[in-house]
N, C-alpha and C positions, 0 to 999 in steps of 0.2 A: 533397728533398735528403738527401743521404745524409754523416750525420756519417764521419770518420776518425778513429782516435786515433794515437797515438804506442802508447799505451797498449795499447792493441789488436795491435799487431805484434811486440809482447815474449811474447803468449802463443802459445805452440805447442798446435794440437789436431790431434790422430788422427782420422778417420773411417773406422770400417771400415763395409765397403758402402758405402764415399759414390759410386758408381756407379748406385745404385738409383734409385728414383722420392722414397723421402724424406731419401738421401742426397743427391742431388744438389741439391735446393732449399736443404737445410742448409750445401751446402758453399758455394753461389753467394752467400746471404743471408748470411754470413760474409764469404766474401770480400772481399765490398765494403763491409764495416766495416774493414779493413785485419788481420784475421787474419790469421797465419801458420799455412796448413792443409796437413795430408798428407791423404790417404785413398786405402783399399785399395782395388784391385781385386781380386772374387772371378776372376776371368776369367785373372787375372796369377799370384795369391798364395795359396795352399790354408791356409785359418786353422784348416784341423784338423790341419795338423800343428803341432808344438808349436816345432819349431825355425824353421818360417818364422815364425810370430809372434813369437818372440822378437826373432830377428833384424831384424822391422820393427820392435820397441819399441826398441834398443839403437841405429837409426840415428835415428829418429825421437828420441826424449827428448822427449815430448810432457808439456804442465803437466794436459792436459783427453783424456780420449778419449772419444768419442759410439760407443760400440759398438752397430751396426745389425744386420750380419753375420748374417745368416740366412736358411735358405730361407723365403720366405713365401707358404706354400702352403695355403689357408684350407679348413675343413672337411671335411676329410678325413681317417680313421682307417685304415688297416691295416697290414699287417705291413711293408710293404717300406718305407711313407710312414715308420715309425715308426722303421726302420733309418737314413734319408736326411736324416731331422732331427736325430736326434740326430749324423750325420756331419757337418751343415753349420748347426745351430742350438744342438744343446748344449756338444757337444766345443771351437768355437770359443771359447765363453764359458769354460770349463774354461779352455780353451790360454791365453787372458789372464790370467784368475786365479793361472794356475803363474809365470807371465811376469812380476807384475808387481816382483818382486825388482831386473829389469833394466832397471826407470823411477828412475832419481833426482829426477826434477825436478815425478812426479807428484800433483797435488795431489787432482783429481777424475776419477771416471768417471760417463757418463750411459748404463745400459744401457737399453737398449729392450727391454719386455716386450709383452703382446696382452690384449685384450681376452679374446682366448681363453683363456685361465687360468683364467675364470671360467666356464666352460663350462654346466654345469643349476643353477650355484648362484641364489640366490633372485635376484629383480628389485628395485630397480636395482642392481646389482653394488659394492659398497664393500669397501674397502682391506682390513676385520678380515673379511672372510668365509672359510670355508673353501671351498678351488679344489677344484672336481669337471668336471677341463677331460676335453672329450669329442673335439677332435681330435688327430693327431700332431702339430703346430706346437702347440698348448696345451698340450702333456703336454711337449713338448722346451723349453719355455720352462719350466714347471716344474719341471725338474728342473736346468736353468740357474741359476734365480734356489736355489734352493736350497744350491747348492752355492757360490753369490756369499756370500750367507748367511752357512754354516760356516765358509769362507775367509778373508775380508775381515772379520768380527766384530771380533777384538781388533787392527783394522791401526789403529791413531791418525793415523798421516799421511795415510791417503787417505779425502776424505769420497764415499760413491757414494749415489747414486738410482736406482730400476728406476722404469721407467717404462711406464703402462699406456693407452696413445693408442687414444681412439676410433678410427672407421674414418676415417682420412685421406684426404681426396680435395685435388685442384688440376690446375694446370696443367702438362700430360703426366703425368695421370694413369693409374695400372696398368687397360689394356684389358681386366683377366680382374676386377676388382671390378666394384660393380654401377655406380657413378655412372661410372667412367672407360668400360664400356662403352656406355651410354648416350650420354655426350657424342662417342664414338668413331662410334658410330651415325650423330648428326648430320651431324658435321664431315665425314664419309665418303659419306653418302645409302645409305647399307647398311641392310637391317633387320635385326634382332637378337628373340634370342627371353631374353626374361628374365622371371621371377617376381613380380609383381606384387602381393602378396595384404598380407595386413593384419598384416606383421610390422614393428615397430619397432628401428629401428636410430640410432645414435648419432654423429654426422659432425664432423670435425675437418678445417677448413682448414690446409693445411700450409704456411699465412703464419704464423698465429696459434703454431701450432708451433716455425718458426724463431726465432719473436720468445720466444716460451718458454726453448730449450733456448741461448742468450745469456743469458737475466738468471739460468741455472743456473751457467753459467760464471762470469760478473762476480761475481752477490753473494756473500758472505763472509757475513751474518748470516743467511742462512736455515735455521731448522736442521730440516735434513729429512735429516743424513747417516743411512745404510743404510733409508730408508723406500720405501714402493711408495709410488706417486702415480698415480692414476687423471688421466686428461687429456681432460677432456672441458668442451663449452661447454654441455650439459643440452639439446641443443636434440629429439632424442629425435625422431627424424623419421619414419612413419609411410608406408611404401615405396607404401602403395596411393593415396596424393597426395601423391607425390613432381613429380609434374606443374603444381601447383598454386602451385607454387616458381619455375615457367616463364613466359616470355610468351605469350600469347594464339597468338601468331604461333610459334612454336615448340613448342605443345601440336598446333597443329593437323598440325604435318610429323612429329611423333611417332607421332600416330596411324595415318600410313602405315608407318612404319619397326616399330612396334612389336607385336610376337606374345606373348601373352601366355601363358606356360605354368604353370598352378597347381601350386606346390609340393608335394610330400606331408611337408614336416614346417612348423607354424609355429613356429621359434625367436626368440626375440627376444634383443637383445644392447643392451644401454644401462648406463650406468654413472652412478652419484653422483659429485658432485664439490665435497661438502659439505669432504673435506682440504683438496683444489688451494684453496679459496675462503681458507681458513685462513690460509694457507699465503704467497697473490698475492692481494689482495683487493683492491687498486687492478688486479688482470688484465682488461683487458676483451678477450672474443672478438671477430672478424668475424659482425655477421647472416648467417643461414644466407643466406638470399636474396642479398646482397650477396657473400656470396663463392660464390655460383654463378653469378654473372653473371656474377661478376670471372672465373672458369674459362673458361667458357664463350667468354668475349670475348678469352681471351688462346690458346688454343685453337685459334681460324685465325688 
């Protein structure tokens, strides 16, 4: 049963990118708390320029905005990539920061940062480390949060979080990550050629998510204004038995579907979440298992 409040429909939030894959779980898991929610479309609205952003803040008058807004285009470095982020991942971040003069009624922003930030820095990845990110989408979030940073330091009215989410998966999940194309595999009887080898990666249900980026909104005593927050449930999953996650009966129709091609770099990506514990201590995530079956099963 899904509460309602009164309460809830006096707050206005923004979603930019709430068209995407963790946009749109955020806007639906909202809504049906009786929020009052806008969100952009990239598709409709160019957040690099500075006058359409503005003019969405000035109609909107949002108390919260969840800024998503960005290309997310995962490991990959070169020249053009590095042009194309910063058109569509830095500068929007910028265009809000110039913009937020023309919010009165704003109290918080939730930006979304990557795992990638951390790029070859040591294992398991924590908040005070220095970022040595190695692709274009890590480096255009870098120089995002930076400039949130310089910006927003001496603003007293507005309290903000960056936020640094493991790899999100769920239901309609991104067909070009590793679990969403897997699951895509099944639901489809397609086989798919994916990497298999013995790199550790860090998985975030994007239920446990939406149930996060609500108690950022509501509570007033957390004091976490201007901090990075690693977002992660520790579960540190281990992609060469990632199968072992699965049913019997679902291992074995993998094995037809599945081509394994060995990677030539092993990177691992996994985060602490010794903050977030700090921080949400009564938080508890979904079992990794249990929210892969909840995918799985919501999926067909």
């Amino acid at each position: 049963m899904i509460l309602k409040s009164k309460y809830n429909s006096k707050i206005k939030i923004l979603i930019t990118g709430g068209y995407g894959f963790v946009g749109s779980h955020i806007f639906n898991f909202l809504k049906k708390k009786n929020y009052k929610i806008y969100r952009h479309s990239s598709k409709i609205h160019d957040l690099s320029n500075v006058k359409i952003f503005k003019n969405i803040l000035i109609r909107c008058q949002p108390d919260v905005i969840v800024h998503l807004a960005a290309r997310t285009v995962p490991a990959i470095r070169t020249k053009k990539e590095n042009q194309l982020q910063y058109q569509n991942t830095t500068l929007p971040t910028i265009n809000l920061v110039n913009s937020l003069k023309y919010c009165y009624k704003l109290k918080k922003i939730i930006f979304f940062g990557t795992i990638e930030e951390y790029g070859l820095a040591k294992l398991p990845f924590s908040e005070r480390q220095k970022l040595k990110p190695v692709s274009s989408y890590g480096l255009a979030k870098v120089k995002a949060l930076q400039y949130v940073k310089k910006k927003i330091k001496n603003n007293n009215k507005i309290n903000y979080v960056w936020l640094r989410p493991s790899l999100i998966f769920g239901k309609n999940d991104n067909k070009k990550r590793f679990l969403g194309s897997l699951l895509n595999s099944l639901y489809c009887n397609k086989k798919i050629k994916v990497s298999l080898d013995y790199q550790i990666r860090d998985f975030l249900y994007v239920n446990d998510l939406c149930r996060l980026i609500e108690l950022l909104i509501i509570k007033k005593n957390i004091k976490i204004n201007g901090n990075v927050l690693n977002i992660t449930s520790e579960n540190w999953i281990n992609l060469n038995y990632i199968f072992s996650y699965f049913s019997k009966k679902i291992q074995k129709k993998f094995k037809k579907l599945i081509i394994n091609v060995p990677s030539k770099k092993y990177l691992d990506y996994y985060s602490s979440g010794d903050l977030f514990k700090l921080y949400f201590k009564k938080f508890k995530f979904t079992k990794f298992k249990l929210a892969l079956s909840q995918t799985f099963k919501n999926s067909h």
